[in-house]
BALOBA-1460 file (C-alpha; in Angstrom, 3 decimals):
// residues 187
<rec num="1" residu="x" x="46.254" y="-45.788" z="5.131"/>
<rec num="2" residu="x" x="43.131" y="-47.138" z="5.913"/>
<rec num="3" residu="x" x="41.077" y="-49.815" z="3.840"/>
<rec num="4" residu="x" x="38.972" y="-48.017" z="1.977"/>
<rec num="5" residu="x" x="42.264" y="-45.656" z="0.617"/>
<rec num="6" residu="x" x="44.261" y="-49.100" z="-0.058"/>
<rec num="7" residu="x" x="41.813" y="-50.258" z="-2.284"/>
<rec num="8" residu="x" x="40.861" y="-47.247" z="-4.375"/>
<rec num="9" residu="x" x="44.576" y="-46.659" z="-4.932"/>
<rec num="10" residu="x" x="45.070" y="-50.161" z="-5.605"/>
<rec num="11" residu="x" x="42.191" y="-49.675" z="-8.374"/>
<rec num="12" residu="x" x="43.639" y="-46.587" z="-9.379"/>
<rec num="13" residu="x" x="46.963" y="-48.368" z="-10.076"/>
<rec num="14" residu="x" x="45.621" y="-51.406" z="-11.620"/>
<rec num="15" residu="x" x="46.899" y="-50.583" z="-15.166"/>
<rec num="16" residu="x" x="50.233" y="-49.726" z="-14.257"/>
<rec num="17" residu="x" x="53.288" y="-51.411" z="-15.406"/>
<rec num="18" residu="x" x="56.524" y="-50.704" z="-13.994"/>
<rec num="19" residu="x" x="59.662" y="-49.962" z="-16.106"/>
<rec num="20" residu="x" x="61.677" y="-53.291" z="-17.474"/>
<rec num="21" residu="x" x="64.400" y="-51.180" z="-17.554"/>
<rec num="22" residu="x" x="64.801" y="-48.473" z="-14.684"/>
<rec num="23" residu="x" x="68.556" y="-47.575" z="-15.452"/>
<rec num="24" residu="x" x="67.836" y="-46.296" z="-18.898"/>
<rec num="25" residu="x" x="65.265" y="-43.702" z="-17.331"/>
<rec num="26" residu="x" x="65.928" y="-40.024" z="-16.963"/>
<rec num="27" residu="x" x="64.678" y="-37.744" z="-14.671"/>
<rec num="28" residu="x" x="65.190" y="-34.489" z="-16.503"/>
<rec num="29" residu="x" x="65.068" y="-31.140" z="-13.700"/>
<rec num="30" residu="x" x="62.119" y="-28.697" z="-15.194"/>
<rec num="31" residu="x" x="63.932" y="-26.384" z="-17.619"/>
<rec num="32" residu="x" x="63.779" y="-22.758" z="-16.262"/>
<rec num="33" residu="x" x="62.819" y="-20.371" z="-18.718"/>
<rec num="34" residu="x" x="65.815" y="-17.675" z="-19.048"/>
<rec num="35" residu="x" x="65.642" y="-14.306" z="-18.283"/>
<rec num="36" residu="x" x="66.699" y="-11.890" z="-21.219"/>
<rec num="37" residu="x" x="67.985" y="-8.918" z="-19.758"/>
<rec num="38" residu="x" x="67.256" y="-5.568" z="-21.213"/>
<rec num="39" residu="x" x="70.159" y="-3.689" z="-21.643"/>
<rec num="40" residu="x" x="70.057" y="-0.572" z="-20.056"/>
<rec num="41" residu="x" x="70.019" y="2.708" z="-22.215"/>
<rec num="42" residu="x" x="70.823" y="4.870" z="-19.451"/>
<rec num="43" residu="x" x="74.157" y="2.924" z="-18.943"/>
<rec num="44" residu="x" x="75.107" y="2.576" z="-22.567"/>
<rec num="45" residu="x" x="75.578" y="6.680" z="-22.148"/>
<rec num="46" residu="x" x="77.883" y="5.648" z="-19.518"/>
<rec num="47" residu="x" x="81.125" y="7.520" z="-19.863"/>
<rec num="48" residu="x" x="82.676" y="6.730" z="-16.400"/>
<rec num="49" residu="x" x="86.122" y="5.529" z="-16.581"/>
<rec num="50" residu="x" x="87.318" y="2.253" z="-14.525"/>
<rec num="51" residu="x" x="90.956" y="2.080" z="-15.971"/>
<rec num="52" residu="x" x="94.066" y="3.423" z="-13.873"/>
<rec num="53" residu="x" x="93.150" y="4.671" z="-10.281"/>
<rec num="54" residu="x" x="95.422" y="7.090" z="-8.339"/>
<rec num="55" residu="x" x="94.085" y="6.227" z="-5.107"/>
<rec num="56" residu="x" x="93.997" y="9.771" z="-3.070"/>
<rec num="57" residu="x" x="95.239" y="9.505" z="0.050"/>
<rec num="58" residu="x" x="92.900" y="9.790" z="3.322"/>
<rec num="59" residu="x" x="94.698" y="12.383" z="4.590"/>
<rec num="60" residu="x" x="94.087" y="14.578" z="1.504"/>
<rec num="61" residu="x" x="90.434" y="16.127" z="1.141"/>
<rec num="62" residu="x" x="88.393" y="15.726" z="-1.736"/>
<rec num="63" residu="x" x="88.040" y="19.187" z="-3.598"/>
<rec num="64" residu="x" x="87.005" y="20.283" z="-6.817"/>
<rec num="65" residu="x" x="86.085" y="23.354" z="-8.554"/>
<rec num="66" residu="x" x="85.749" y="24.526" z="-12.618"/>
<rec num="67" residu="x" x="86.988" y="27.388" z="-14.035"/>
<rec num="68" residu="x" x="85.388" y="30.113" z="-13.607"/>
<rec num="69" residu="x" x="83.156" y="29.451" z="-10.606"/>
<rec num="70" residu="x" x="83.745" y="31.892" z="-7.780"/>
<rec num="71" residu="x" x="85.298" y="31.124" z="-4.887"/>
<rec num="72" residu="x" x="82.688" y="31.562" z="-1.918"/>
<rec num="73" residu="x" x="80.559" y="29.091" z="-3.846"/>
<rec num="74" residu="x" x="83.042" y="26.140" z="-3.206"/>
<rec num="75" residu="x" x="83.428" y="27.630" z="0.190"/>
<rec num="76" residu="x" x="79.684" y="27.801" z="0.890"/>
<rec num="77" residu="x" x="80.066" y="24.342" z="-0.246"/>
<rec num="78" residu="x" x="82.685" y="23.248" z="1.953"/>
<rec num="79" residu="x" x="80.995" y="24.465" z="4.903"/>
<rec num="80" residu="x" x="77.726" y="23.122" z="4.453"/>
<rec num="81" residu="x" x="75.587" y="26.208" z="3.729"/>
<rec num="82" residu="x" x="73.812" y="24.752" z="1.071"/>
<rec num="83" residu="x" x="70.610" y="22.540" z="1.233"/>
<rec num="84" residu="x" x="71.049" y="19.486" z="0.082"/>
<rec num="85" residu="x" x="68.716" y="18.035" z="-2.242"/>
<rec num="86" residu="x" x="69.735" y="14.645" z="-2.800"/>
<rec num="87" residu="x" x="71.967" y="12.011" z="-1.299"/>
<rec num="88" residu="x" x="73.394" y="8.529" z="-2.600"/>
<rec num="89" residu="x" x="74.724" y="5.823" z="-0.201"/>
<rec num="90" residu="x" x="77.780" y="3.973" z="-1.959"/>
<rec num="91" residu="x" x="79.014" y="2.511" z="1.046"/>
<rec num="92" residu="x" x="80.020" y="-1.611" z="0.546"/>
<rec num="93" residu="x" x="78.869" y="-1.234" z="-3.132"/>
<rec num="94" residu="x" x="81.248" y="-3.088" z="-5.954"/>
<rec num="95" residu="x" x="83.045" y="-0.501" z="-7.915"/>
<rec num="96" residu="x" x="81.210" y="-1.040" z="-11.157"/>
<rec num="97" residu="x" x="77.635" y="-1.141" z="-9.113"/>
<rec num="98" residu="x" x="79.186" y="2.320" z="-7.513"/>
<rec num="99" residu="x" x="79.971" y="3.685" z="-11.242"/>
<rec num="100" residu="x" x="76.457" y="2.775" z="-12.702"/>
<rec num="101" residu="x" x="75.072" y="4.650" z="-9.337"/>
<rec num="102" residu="x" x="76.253" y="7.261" z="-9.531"/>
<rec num="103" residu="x" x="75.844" y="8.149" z="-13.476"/>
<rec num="104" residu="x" x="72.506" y="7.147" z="-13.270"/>
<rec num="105" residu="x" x="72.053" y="9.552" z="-10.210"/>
<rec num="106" residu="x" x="73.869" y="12.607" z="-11.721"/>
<rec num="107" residu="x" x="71.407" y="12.178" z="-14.892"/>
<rec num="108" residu="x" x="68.229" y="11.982" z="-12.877"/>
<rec num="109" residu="x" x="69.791" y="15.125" z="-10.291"/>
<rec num="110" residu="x" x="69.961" y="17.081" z="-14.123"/>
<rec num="111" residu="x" x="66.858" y="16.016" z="-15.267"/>
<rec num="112" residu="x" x="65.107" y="16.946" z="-11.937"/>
<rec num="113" residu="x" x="66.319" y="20.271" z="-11.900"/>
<rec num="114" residu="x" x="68.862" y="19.435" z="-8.518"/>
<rec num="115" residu="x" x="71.771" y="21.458" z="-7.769"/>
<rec num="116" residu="x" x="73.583" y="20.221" z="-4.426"/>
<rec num="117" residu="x" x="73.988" y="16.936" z="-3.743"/>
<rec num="118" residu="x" x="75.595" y="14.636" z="-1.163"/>
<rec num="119" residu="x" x="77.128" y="11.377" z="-1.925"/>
<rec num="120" residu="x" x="77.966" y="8.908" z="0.782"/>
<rec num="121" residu="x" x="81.211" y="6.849" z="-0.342"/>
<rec num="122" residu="x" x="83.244" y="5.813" z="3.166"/>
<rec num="123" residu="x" x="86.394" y="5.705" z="4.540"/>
<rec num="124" residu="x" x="88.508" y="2.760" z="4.928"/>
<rec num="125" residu="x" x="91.135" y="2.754" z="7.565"/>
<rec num="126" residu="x" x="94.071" y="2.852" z="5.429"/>
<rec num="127" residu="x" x="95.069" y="4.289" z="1.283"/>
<rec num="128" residu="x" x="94.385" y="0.599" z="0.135"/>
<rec num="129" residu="x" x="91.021" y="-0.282" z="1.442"/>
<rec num="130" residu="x" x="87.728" y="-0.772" z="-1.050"/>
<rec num="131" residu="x" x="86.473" y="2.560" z="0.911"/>
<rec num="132" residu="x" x="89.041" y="4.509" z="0.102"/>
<rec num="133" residu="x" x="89.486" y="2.992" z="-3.748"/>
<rec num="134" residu="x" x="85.568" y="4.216" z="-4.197"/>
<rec num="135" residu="x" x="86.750" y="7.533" z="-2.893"/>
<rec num="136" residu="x" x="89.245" y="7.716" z="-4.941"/>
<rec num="137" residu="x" x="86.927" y="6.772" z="-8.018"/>
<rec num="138" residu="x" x="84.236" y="9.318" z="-7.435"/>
<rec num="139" residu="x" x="86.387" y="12.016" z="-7.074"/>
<rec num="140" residu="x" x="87.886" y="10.842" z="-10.570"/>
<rec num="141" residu="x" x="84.090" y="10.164" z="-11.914"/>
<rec num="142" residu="x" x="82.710" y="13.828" z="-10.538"/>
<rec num="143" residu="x" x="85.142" y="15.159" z="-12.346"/>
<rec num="144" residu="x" x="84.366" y="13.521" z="-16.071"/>
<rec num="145" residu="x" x="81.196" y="15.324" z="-16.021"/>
<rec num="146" residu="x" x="80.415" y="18.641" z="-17.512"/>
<rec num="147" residu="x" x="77.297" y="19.343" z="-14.645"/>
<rec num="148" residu="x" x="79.737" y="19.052" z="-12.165"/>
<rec num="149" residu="x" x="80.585" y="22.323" z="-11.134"/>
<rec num="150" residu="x" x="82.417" y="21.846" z="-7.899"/>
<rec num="151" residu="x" x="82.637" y="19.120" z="-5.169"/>
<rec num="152" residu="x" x="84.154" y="18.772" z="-1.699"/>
<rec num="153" residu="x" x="84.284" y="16.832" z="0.974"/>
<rec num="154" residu="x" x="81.064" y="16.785" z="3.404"/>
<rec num="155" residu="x" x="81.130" y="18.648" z="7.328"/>
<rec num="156" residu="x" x="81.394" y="15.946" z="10.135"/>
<rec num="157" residu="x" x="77.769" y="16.077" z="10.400"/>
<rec num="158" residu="x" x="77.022" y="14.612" z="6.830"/>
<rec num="159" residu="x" x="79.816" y="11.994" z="7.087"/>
<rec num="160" residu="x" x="83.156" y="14.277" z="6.730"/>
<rec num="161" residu="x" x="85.482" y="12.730" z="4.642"/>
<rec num="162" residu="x" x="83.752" y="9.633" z="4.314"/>
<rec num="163" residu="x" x="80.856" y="11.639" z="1.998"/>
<rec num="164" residu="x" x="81.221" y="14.754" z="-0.410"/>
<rec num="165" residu="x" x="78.970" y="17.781" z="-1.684"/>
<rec num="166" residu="x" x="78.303" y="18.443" z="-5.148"/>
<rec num="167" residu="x" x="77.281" y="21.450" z="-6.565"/>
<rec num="168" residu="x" x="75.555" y="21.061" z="-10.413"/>
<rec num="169" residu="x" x="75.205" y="23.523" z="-12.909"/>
<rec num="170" residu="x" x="72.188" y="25.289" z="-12.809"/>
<rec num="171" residu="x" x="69.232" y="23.492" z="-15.536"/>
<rec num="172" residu="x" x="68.534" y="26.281" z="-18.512"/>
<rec num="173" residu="x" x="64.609" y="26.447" z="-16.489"/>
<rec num="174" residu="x" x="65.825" y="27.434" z="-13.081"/>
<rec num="175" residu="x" x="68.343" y="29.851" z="-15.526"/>
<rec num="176" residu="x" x="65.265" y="31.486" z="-16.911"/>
<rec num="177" residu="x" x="63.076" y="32.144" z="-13.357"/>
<rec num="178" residu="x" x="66.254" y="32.996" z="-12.220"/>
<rec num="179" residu="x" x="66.358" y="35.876" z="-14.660"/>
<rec num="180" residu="x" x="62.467" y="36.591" z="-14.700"/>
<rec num="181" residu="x" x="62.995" y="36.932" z="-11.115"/>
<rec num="182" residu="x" x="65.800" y="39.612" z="-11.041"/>
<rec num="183" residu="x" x="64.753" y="41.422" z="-14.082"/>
<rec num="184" residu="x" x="61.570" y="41.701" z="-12.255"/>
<rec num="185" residu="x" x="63.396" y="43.734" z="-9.252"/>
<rec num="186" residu="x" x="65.145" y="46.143" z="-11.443"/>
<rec num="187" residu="x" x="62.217" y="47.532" z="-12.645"/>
């Protein structure tokens, strides 16, 4: 500090008293202002159960299908022949993080109109690891909704048994150009 900067702080300063007392002084930390958190209406829907797992074992492939669906669908499935649309990566994901997910990515698959999907949940090395309990969870999950129509687990190519496909009901719009589109060959 040069001469000139001494003395205007010194003139600067010249009022100042300093504290009789400096114990009785607090130095309070800047309060942060708290973030409310919205709840999430898509999640209040949430129907997902987290209660009692059977874990499924690794050896055992994932495989799904409702009644009524025909058989060469889940097999078109299991080989891969369908496109897929859509794919969600659950792979070192917290179970609950891995159940809001994947509800929220079943809901926006129906609302976009998607019917094969591929989700990415890993594969631990033995029945017990956080891999497998996932697995074992979204096989459980898949199943608690009504879109579902079928799942399996993926070809090698897409992750094998570390990933599965899953086929959704068809949305009542691809339904109707479905229709519109047949009717309009039969006459």
């Amino acid at each position: 500090m040069n001469l000139d900067e001494k003395s205007l702080f010194l003139d600067a300063m010249e009022d100042v008293k300093p504290l009789k007392d400096c114990n009785s002084s607090q130095w309070l930390k800047p309060v942060k202002e708290k973030v409310v958190q919205k709840p999430d209406t898509l999640q209040l829907d949430n129907f997902l159960t987290t209660g009692f797992l059977e874990i499924i074992p690794l050896a055992a492939p994932l495989e799904f299908k409702r009644e009524g669906l025909q058989t060469g669908v889940l097999d078109k499935l299991r080989h891969g022949k369908y496109k897929q649309e859509a794919s969600l990566n659950l792979i070192r994901q917290p179970v609950e993080k891995c159940r809001q997910m994947l509800f929220a990515y079943i809901q926006e698959a129906k609302k976009d109109g998607l019917r094969n999907l591929l989700i990415v949940h890993g594969k631990g090395r033995d029945d017990e690891s956080h891999a497998n309990i996932v697995r074992s969870y979204v096989a459980r999950w898949l199943v608690e909704f009504e879109d579902v129509q079928a799942f399996c687990s993926a070809m090698p190519h897409h992750g094998g048994s570390g990933a599965c496909y899953v086929a959704l009901k068809k949305s009542e719009q691809a339904k109707a150009e479905n229709w519109e589109r047949h009717a309009k060959r039969s006459r």
